[in-house]
C-alpha positions, 0 to 999 in steps of 0.5 A: 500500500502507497499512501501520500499525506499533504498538509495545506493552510493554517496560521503557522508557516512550518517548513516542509510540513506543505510537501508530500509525505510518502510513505509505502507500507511494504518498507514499514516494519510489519507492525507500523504496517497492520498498523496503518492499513487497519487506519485506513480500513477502519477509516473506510477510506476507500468508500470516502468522498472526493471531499469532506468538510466545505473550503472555508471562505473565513479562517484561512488559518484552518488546515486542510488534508489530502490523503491518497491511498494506492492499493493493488492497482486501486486508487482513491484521493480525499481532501478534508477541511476542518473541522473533520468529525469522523473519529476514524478518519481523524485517527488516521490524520493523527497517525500520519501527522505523527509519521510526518512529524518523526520523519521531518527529525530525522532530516 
């Protein structure tokens, strides 16, 4: 599984936090990979819409998500605004903003 993470907006400029972050689960230790993929299963990903939540035309300053996920030859894209209400999909968010965060203290 292929799964590209961007991070767009809010009040702070952080570098290289607006630059894809990639990560390939097949190069993952087999834990962090079940890991990720049952986010992305539980999130129902796959069955998301295009976009969630509606492009704010006030407070700028919110950040907004795109999440692409490649599996077996499938892909699906999702923009999300905040605020984002599904759990689930907020889980993943907060896992790969963790995996993006640890990988920008290794540069």
């Amino acid at each position: 599984m292929h799964i590209i993470f961007k991070i767009s907006g809010g009040i702070a400029f952080f570098p290289n936090l607006n630059k894809p972050f990639t990560i390939d689960t097949d190069k993952l230790p087999i834990e962090k990979a079940q890991d990720l993929i049952s986010l992305i299963q539980e999130a129902g990903f796959f069955n998301l819409p295009k976009q969630i939540g509606n492009i704010p035309r006030r407070g700028a300053d919110m950040q907004s998500y795109t999440i692409e996920v490649e599996n077996e030859g499938k892909v699906h894209n999702v923009q999300l605004f905040e605020p984002v209400e599904n759990s689930k999909v907020i889980e993943l968010i907060d896992y790969l903003r963790k995996e993006l965060k640890a990988s920008l203290k290794k540069q």
